[in-house]
C-alpha positions in Angstrom: 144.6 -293.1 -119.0 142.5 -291.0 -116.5 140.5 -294.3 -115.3 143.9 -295.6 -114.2 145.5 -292.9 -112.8 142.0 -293.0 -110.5 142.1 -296.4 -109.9 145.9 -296.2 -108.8 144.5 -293.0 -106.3 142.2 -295.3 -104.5 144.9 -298.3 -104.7 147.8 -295.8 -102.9 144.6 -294.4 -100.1 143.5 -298.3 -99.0 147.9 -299.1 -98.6 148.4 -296.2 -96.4 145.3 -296.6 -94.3 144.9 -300.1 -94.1 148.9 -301.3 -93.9 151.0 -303.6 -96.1 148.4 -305.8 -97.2 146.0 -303.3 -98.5 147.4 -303.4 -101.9 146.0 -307.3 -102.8 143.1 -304.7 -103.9 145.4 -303.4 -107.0 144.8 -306.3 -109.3 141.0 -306.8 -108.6 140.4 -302.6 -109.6 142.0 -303.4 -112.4 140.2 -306.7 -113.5 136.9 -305.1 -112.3 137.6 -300.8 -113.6 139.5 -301.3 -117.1 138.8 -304.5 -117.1 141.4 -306.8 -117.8 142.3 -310.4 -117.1 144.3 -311.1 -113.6 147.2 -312.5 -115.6 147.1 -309.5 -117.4 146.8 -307.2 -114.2 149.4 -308.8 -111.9 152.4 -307.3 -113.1 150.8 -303.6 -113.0 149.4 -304.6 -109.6 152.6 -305.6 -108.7 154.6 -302.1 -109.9 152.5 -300.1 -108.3 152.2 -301.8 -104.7 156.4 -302.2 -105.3 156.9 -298.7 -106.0 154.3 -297.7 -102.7 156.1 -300.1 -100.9 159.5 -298.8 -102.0 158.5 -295.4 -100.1 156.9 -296.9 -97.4 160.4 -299.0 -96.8 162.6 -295.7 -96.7 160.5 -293.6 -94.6 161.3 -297.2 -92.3 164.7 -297.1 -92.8 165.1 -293.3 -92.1 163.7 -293.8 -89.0 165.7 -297.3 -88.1 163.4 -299.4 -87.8 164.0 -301.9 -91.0 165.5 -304.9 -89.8 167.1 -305.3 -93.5 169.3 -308.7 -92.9 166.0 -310.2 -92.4 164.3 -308.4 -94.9 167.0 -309.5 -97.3 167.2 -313.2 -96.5 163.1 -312.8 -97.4 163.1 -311.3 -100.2 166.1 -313.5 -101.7 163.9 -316.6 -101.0 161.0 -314.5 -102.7 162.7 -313.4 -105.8 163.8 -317.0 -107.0 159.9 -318.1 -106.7 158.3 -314.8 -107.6 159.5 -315.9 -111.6 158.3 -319.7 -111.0 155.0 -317.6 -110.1 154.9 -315.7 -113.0 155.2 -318.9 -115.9 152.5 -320.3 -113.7 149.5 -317.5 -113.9 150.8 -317.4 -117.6 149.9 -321.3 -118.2 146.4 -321.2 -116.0 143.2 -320.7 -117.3 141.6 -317.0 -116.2 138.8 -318.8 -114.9 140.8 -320.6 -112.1 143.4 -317.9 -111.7 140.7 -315.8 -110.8 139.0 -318.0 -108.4 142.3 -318.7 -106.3 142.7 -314.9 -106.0 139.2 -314.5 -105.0 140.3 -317.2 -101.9 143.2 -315.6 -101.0 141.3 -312.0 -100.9 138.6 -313.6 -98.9 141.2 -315.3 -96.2 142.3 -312.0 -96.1 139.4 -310.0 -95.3 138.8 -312.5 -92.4 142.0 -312.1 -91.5 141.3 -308.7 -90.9 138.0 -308.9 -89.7 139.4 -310.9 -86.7 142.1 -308.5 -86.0 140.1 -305.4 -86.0 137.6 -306.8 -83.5 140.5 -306.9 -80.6 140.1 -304.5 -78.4 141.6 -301.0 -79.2 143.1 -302.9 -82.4 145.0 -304.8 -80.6 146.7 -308.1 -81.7 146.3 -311.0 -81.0 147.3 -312.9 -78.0 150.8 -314.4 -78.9 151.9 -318.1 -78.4 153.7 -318.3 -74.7 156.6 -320.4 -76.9 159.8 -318.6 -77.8 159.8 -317.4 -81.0 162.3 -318.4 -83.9 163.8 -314.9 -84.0 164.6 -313.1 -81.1 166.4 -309.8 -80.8 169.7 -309.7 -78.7 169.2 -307.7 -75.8 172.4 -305.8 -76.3 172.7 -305.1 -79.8 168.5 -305.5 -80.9 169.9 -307.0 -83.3 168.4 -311.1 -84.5 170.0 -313.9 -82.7 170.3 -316.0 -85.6 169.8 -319.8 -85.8 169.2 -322.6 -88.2 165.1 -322.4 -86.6 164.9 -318.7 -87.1 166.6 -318.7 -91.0 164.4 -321.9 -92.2 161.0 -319.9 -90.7 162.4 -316.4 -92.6 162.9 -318.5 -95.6 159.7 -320.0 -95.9 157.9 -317.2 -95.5 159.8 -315.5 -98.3 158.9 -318.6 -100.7 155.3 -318.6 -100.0 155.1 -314.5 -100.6 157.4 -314.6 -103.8 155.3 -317.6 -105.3 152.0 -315.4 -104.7 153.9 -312.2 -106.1 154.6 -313.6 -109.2 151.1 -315.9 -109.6 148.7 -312.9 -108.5 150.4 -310.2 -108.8 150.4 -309.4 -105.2 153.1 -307.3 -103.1 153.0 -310.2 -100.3 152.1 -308.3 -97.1 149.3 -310.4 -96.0 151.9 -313.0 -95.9 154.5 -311.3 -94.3 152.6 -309.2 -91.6 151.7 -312.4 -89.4 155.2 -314.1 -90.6 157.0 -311.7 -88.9 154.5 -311.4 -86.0 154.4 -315.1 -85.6 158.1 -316.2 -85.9 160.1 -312.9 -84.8 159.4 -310.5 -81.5 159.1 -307.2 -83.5 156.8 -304.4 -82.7 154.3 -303.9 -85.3 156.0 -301.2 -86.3 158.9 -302.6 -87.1 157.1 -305.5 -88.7 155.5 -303.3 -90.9 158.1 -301.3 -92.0 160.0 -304.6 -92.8 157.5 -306.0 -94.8 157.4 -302.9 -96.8 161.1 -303.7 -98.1 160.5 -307.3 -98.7 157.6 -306.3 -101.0 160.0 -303.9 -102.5 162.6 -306.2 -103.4 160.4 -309.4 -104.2 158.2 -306.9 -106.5 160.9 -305.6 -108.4 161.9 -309.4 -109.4 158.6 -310.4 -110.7 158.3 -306.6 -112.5 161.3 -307.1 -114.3 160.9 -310.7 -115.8 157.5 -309.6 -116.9 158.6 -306.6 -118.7 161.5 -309.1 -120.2 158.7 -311.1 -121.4 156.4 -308.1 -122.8 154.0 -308.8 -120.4 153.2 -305.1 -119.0 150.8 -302.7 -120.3 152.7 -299.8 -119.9 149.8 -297.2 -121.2 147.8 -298.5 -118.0 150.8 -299.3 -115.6 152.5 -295.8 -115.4 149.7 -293.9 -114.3 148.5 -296.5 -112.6 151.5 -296.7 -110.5 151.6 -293.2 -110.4 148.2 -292.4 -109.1 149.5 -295.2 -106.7 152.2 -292.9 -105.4 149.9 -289.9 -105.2 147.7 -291.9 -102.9 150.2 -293.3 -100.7 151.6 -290.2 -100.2 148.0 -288.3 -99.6 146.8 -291.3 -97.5 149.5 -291.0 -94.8 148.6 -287.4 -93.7 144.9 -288.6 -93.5 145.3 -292.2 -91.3 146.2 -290.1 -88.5 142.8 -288.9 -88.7 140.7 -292.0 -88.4 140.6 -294.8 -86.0 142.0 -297.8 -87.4 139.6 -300.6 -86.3 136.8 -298.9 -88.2 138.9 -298.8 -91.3 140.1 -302.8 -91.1 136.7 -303.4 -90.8 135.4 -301.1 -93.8 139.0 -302.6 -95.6 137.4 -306.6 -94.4 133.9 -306.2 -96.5 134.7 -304.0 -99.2 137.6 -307.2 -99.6 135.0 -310.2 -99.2 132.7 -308.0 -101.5 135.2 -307.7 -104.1 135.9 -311.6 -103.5 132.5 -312.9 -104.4 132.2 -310.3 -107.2 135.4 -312.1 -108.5 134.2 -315.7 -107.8 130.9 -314.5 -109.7 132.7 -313.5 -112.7 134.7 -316.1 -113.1 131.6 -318.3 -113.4 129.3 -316.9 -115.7 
């Protein structure tokens, strides 16, 4: 299907230029372009932001900067809510699911708003108390604790419970998780991230296509065209200035947020 091969194109351009959580976008395109319901979207959402992540997370590893223990530890916490998620959006009405996702895509494009009005893109100020998860200075490796494991943990709960009820890779969740609780570089936060939503998406993918639950006329080139985009999207954000795309990225989100919350009312 041409209309989701294109859709999947812009879904893979807005991940690549505007990070992890760019790809909360997938399900809305597909409610609003094909259109479908967000029960019914979520799982293609999901495969396609998995499979974009899936790359995004070996280009990190290649280069070392994957802190997988961590990662891992997430993503296990995420995969045993992602299915809890998943019985959830398939048991609330359309109306409502749609509503929630149109409040969690506006906190996001505040979210964003706010961080791309620092100065040169900069993040915000951090808290002067130690973080949870600290690196060794010998090894860079975590100096794990019982405070750093229950913070990692939570985080994964939260972002596997959204996976599987939205359809949604997790990123916005993990991004300032790991910025709040751990003292990575952005990079490395990123990159992270990217294989949590891997793994967590890949749980709530399969028990959906257990369940018949996936479209798979729409999802594969959807996912595809996801792909494509990714790939295409990472040659071009070296070309533009970041703050001006978060910003762009911010009120095309809101926009998309009260289209949502308008639809779900008439």
């Amino acid at each position: 299907m041409l209309s989701a091969l294109a859709l999947g194109l812009v879904v893979g351009l807005i991940l690549a230029l505007t990070g992890a959580g760019g790809g909360i976008l997938a399900v809305p395109l597909l409610v609003f372009g094909i259109p479908m319901g967000v029960a019914q979207a979520g799982p293609i959402g999901l495969l396609a932001v998995g499979m974009a992540a899936t790359l995004g997370a070996l280009l990190g590893l290649r280069d070392g900067i994957v802190r997988y223990r961590a990662a891992l530890l997430i993503a296990v916490a995420g995969m045993l809510l992602s299915p809890g998620g998943l019985w959830l959006a398939h048991r609330i009405d359309n109306r409502w699911l749609t509503m929630l996702f149109a409040v969690v895509l506006l906190l996001v494009a505040v979210r964003t708003w706010r961080q791309a009005r620092h100065p040169s893109g900069a993040p915000a100020p951090r808290s002067p108390t130690p973080y949870p998860c600290q690196r060794s200075a010998d090894t860079g490796r975590f100096t794990w604790t019982s405070g750093c494991a229950r913070a990692l943990t939570l985080s994964g709960t939260v972002a596997g419970l959204l996976s599987g009820l939205l359809g949604v890779g997790g990123g916005f969740v993990m991004v300032p998780a790991l910025q709040r609780y751990t003292d990575l570089p952005i990079r490395s936060v990123v990159a992270t991230s990217l294989a949590v939503i891997a793994l967590v998406s890949l749980t709530g993918v399969a028990a959906s296509a257990a369940s018949g639950g996936i479209v798979w006329p729409v999802a594969l080139p959807f996912s595809a065209g996801a792909l494509v985009g990714m790939l295409g999207g990472r040659l071009l954000s070296a070309r533009l200035a970041g703050p001006h795309l978060q910003i762009g990225f911010a009120i095309v989100s809101a926009a998309v947020a009260v289209g949502m919350i308008v639809k779900s009312t008439l």
